[in-house]
TIVEX-82376 format. One record per atom (N, C-alpha, C): residue number from 0; atom name; residue in one letter; x, y, z. Coordinates in Angstrom, 1 decimal. Atoms other than C-alpha are relative to their C-alpha. Example, Ala and Ser with C-alpha at 12.3 -4.5 7.8 and 13.67 -1.06 7.14 Angstrom:
BEGIN
REC  seq  atom  type       X       Y       Z
REC    0     N     A     0.9    -1.2     0.0
REC    0    CA     A    12.3    -4.5     7.8
REC    0     C     A     0.9     1.2     0.0
REC    1     N     S    -0.9    -1.1     0.0
REC    1    CA     S    13.7    -1.1     7.1
REC    1     C     S    -0.8     1.1     0.8
END
This chain:
BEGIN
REC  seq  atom  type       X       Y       Z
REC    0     N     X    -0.2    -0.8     1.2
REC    0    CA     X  -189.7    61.9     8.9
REC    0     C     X     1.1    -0.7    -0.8
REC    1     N     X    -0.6     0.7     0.6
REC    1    CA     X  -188.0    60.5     6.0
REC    1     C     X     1.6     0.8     0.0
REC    2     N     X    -1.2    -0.4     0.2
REC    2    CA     X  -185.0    63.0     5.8
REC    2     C     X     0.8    -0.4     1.4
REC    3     N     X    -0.8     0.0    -1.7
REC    3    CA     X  -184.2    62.1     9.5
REC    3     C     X     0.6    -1.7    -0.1
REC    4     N     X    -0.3     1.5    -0.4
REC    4    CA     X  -184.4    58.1     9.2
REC    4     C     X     1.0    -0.2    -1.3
REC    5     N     X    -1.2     0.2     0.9
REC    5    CA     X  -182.2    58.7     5.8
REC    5     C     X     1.0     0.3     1.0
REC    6     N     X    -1.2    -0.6    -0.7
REC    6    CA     X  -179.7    60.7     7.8
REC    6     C     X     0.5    -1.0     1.5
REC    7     N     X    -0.2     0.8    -0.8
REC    7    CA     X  -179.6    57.8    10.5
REC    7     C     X     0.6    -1.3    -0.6
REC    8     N     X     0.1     1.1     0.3
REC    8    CA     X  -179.7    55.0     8.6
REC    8     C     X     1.9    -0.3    -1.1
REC    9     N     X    -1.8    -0.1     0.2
REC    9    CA     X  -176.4    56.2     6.4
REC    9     C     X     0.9     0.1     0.4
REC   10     N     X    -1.3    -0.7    -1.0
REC   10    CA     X  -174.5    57.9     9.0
REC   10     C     X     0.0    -1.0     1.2
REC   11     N     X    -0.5     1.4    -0.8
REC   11    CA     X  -174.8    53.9    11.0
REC   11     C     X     1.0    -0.3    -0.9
REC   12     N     X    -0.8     0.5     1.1
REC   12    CA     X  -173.7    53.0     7.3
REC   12     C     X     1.4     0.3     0.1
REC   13     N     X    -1.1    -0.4     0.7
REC   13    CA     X  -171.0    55.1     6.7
REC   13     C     X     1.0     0.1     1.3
REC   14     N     X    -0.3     0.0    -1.2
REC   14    CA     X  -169.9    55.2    10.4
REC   14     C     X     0.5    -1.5     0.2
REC   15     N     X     0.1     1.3     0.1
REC   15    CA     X  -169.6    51.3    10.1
REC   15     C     X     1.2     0.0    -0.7
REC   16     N     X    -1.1     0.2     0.7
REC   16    CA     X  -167.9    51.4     6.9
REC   16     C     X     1.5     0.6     0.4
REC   17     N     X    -1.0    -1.2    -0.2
REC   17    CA     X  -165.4    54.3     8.1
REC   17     C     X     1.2    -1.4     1.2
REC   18     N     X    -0.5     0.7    -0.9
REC   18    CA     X  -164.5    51.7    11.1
REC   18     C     X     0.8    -1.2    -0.5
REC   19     N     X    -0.8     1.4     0.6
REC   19    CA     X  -163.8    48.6     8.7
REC   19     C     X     0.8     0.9    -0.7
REC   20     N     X    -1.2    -0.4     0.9
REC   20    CA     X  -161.6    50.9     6.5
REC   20     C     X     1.4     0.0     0.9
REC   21     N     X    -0.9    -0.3    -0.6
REC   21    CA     X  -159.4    51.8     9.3
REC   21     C     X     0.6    -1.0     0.9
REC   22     N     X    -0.3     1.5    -0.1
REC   22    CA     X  -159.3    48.3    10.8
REC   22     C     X     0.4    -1.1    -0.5
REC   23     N     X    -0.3     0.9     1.1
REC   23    CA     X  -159.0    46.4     7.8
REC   23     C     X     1.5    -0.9     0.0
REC   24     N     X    -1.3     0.5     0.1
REC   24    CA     X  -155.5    45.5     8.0
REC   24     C     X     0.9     0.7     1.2
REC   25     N     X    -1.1    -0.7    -0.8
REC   25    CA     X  -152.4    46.0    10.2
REC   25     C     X     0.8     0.9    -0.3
REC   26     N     X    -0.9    -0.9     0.4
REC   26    CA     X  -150.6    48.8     8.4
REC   26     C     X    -0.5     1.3     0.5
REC   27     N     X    -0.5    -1.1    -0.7
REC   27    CA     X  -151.8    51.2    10.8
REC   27     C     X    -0.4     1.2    -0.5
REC   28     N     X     0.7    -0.9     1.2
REC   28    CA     X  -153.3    53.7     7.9
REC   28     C     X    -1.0     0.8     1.3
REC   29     N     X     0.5    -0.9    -0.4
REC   29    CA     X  -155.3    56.7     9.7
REC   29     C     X    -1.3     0.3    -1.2
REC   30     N     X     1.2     0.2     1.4
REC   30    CA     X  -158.7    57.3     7.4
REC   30     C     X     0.1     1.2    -0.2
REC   31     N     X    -0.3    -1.0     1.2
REC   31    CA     X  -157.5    60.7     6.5
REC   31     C     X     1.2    -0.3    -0.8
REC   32     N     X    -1.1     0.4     0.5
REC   32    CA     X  -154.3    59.1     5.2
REC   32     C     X    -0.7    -1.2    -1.0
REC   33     N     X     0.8     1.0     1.6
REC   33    CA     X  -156.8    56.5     3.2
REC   33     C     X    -0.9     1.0    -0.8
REC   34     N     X     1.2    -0.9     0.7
REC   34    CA     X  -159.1    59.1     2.1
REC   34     C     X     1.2     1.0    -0.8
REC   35     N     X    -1.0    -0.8     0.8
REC   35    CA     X  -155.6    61.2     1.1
REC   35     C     X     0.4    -1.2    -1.4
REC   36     N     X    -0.6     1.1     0.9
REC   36    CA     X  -154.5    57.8    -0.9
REC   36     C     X    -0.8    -0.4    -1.0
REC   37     N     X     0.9     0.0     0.4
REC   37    CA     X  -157.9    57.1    -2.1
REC   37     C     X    -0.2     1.1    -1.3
REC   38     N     X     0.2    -1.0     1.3
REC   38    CA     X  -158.2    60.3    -4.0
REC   38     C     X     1.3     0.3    -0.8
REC   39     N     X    -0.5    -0.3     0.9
REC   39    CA     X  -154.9    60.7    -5.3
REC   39     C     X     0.2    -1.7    -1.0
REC   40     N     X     0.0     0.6     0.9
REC   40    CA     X  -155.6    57.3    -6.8
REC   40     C     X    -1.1     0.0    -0.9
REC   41     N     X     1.2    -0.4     0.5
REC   41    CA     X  -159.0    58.5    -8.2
REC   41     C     X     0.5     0.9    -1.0
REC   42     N     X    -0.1    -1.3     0.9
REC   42    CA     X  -157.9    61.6    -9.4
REC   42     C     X     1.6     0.2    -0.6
REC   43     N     X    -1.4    -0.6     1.1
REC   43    CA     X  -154.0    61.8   -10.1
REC   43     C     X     0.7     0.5     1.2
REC   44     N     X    -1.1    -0.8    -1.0
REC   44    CA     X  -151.3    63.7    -8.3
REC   44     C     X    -0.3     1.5    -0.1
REC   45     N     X     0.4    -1.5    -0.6
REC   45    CA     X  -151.9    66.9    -6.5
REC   45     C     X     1.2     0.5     0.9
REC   46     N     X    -0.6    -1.0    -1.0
REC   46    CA     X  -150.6    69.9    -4.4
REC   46     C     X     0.0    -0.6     1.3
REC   47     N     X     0.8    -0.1    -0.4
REC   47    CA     X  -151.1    69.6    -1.3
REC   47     C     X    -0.8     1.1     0.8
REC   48     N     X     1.1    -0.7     0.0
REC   48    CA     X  -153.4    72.5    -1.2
REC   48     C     X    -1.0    -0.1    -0.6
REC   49     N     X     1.4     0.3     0.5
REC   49    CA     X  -155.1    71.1    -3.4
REC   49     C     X    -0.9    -1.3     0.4
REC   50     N     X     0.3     1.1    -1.0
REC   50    CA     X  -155.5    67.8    -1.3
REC   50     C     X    -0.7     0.8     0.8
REC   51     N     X     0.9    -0.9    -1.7
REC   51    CA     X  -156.6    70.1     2.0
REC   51     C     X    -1.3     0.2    -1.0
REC   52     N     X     1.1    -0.5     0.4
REC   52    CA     X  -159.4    71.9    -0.1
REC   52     C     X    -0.8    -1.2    -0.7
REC   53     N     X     1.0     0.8     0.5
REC   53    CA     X  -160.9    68.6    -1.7
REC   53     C     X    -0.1    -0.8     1.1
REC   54     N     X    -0.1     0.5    -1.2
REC   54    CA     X  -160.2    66.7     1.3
REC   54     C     X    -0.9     0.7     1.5
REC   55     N     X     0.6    -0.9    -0.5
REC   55    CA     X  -161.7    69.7     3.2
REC   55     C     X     0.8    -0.2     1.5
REC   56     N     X    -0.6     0.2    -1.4
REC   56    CA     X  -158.7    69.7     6.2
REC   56     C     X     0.8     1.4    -0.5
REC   57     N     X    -0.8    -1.5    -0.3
REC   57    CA     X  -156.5    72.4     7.0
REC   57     C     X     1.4    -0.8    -1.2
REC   58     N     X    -1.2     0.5     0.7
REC   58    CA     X  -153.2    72.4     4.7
REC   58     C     X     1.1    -0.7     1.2
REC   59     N     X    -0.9     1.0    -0.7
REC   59    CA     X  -150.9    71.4     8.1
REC   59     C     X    -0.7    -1.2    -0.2
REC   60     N     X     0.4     1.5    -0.6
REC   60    CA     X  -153.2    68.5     9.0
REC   60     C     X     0.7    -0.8    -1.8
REC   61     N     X    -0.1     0.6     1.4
REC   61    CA     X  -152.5    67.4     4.7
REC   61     C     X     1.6    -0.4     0.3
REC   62     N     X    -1.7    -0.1     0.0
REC   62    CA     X  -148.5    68.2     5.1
REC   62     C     X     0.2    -1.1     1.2
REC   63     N     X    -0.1     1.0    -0.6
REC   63    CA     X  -148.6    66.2     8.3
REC   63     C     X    -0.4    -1.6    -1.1
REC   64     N     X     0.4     1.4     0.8
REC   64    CA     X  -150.6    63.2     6.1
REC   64     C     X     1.3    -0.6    -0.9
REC   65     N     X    -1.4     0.4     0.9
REC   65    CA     X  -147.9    63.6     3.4
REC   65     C     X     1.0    -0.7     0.3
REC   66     N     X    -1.6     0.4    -1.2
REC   66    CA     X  -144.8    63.4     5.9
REC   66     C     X     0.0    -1.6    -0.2
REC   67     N     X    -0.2     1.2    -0.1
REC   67    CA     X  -146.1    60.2     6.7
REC   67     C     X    -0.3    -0.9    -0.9
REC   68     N     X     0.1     0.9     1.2
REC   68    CA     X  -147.4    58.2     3.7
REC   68     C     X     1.5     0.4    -0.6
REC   69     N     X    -0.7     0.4     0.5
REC   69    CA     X  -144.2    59.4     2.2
REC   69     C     X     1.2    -0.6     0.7
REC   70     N     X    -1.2     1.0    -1.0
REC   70    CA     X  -141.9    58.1     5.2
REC   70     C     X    -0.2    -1.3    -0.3
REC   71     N     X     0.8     1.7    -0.2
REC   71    CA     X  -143.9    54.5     4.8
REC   71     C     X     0.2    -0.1    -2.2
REC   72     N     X    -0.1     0.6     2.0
REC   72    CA     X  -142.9    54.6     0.4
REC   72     C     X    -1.7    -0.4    -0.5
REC   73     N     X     1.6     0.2     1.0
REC   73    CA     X  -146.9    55.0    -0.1
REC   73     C     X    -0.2     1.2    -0.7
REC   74     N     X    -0.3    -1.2     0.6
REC   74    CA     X  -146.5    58.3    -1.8
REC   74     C     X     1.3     0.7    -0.5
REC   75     N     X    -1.3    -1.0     0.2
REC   75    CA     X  -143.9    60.0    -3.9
REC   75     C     X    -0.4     1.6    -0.2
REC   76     N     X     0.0    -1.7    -0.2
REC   76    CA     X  -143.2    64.0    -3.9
REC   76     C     X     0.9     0.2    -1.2
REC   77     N     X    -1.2    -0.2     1.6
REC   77    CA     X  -141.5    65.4    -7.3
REC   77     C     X    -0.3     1.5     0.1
REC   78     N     X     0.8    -1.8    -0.1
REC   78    CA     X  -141.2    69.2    -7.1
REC   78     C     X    -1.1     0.3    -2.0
REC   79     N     X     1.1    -0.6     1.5
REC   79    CA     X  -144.2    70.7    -9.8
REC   79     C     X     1.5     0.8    -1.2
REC   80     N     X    -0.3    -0.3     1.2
REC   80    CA     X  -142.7    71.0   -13.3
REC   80     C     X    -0.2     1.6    -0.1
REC   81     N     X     0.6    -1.2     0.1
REC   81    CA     X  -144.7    74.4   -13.6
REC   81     C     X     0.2     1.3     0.8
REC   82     N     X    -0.3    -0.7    -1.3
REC   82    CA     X  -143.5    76.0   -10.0
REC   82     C     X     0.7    -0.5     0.7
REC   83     N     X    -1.0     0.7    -1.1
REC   83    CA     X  -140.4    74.5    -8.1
REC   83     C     X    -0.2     0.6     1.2
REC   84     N     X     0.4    -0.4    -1.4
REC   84    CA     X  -141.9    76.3    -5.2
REC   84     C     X    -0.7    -1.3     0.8
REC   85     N     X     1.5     1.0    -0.1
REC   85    CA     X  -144.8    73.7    -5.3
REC   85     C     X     0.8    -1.6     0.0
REC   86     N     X     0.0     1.1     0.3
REC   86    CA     X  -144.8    69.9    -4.8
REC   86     C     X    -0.8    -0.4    -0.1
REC   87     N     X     1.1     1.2     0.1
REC   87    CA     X  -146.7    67.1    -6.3
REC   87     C     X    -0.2    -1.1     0.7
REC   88     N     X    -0.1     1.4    -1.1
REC   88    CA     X  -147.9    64.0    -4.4
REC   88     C     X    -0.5    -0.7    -1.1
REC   89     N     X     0.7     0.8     1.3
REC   89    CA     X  -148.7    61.1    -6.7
REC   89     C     X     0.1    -1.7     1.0
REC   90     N     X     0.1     1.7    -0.4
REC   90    CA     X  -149.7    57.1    -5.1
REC   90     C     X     1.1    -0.6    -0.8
REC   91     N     X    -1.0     0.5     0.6
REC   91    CA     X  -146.7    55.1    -5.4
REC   91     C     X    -0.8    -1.6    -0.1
REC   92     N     X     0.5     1.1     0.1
REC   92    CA     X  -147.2    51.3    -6.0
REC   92     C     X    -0.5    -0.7     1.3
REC   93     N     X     0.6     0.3    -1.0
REC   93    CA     X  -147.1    50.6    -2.7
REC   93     C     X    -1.4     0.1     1.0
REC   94     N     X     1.6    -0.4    -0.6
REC   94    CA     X  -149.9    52.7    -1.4
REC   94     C     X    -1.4    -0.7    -0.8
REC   95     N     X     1.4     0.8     0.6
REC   95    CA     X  -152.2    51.3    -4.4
REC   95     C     X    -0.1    -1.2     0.6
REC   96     N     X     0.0     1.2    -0.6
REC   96    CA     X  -151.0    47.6    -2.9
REC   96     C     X    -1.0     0.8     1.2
REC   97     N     X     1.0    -0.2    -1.3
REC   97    CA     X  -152.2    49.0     0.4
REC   97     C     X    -1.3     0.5    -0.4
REC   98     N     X     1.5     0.0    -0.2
REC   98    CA     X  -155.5    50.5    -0.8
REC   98     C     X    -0.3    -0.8    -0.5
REC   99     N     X     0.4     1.4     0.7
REC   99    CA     X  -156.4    47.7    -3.1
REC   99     C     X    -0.3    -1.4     1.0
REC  100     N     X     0.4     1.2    -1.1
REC  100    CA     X  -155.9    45.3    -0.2
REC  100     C     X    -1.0     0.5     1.4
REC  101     N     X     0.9     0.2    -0.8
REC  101    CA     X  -157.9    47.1     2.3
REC  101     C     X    -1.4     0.5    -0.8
REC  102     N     X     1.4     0.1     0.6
REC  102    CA     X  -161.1    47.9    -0.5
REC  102     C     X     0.1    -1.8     0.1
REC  103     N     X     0.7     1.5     0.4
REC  103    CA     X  -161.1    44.2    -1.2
REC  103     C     X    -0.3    -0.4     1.6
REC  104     N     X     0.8     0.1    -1.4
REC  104    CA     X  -161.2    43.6     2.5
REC  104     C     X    -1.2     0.6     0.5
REC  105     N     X     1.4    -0.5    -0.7
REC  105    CA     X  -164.0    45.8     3.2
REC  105     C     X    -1.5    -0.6    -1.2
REC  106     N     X     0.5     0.7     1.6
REC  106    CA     X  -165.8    44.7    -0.4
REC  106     C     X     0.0    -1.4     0.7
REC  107     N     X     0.2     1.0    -0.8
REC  107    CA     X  -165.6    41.3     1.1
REC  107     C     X    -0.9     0.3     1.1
REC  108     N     X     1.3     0.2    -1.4
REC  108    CA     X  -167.6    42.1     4.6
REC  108     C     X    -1.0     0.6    -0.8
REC  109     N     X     1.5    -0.6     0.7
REC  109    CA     X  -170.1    44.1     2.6
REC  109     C     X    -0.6    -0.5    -1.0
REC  110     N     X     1.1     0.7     0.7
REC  110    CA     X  -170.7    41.3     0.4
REC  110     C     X    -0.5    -1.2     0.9
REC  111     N     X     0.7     0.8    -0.6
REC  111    CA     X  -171.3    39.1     3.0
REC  111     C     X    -1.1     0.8     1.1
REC  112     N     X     1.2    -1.1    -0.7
REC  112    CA     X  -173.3    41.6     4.9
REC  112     C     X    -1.0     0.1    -1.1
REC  113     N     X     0.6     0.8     1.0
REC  113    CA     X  -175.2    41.2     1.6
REC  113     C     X    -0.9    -1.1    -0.4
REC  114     N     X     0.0     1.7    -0.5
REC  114    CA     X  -175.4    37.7     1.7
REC  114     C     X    -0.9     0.1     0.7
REC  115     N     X     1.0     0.2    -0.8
REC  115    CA     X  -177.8    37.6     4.4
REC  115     C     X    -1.0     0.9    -0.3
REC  116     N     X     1.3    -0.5     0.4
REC  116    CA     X  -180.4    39.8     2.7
REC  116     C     X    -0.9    -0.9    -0.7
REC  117     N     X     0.9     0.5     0.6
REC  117    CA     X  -183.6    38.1     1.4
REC  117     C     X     0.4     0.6    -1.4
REC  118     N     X     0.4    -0.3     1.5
REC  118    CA     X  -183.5    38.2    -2.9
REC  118     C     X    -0.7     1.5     0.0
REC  119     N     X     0.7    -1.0     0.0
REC  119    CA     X  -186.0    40.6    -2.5
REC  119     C     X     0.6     1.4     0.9
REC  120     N     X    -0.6    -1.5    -0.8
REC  120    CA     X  -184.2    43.3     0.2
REC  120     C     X     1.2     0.1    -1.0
REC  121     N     X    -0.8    -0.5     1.1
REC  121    CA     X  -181.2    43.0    -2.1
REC  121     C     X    -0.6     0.5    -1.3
REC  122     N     X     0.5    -0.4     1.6
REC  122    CA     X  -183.3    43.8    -5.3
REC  122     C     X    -0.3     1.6     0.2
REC  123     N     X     0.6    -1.6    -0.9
REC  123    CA     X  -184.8    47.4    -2.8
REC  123     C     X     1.7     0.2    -0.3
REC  124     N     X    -1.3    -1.2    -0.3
REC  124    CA     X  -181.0    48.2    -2.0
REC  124     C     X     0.3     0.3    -1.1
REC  125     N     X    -1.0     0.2     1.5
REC  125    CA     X  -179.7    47.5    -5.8
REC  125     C     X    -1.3     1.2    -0.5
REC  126     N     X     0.5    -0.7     0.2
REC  126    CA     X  -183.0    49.7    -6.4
REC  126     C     X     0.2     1.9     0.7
REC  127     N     X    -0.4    -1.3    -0.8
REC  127    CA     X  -182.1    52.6    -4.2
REC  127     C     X     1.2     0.8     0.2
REC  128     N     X    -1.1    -0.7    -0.2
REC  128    CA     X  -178.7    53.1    -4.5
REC  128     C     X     0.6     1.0    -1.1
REC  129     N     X    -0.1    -1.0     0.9
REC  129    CA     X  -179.0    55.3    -7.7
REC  129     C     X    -0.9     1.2     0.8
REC  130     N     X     0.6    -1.6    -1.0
REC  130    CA     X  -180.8    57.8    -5.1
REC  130     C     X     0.6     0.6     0.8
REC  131     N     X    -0.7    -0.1    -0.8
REC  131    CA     X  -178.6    57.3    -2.7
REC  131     C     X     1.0     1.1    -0.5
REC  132     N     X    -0.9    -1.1     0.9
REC  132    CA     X  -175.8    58.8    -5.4
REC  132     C     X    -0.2     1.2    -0.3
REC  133     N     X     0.6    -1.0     0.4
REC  133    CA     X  -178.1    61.2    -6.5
REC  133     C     X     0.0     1.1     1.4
REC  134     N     X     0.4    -0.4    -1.0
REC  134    CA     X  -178.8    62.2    -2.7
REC  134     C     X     1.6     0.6     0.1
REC  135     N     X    -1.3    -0.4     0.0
REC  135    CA     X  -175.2    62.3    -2.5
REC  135     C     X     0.8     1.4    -0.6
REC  136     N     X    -0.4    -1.0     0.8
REC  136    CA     X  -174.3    64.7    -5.1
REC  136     C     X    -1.1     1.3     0.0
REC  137     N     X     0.5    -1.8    -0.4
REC  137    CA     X  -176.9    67.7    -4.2
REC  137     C     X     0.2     0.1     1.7
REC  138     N     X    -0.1    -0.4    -1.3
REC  138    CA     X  -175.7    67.5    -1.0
REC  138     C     X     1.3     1.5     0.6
END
């Protein structure tokens, strides 16, 4: 069945990729602590409650993530302008150094993983991966 051999065939992918993110380099990064760094370099500086809910973890497990990206100078904390109850987390330079150098490391094995496709199997993937997105986003 095709929804079965999709759901195999990404969740090798993405189970793969997940492994090189967190191996990539020696700094030790946790892949909810790249996936925290990831999005506040995507999106901007947040709560973090509002990290937990897009993140989809518990607010401790986030406040733990915080603790430590900002022990390690990969995140700064500024209390919210709007509510001094509240703090913002915002990617410091450092953390972008660190995700920047472990995308290009993975970006590298995945183009040589690449590399060894026939012209033609690369032309199917480069064909398929606007579905893939698509598949992505009504999910």
């Amino acid at each position: 069945m095709l929804s079965e051999d999709v759901r195999i065939a990404v969740g090798r992918l993405a189970r793969r990729i997940r492994q090189l993110y967190t191996n990539a380099s020696n700094d030790e990064l946790s892949f909810t602590e790249l996936a925290v760094l990831s999005r506040l370099d995507r999106d901007g500086p947040h709560t973090s409650a509002q990290l937990a809910a897009l993140e989809k973890v518990t607010a401790q497990a986030v406040g733990t993530v915080l603790g430590g990206l900002d022990r390690r100078g990969l995140v700064s904390r500024e209390p919210d302008p709007a509510d001094g109850r509240r703090v913002i987390t915002a990617i410091s330079g450092a953390g972008k150094a660190a995700l920047n150098n472990r995308e290009r490391v993975i970006t590298e094995r995945l183009e040589a993983a690449v590399g060894t496709l026939t012209p033609e199997e690369r032309a199917r993937l480069a064909d398929a991966l606007p579905i893939l997105a698509l598949m992505a986003e009504r999910l």
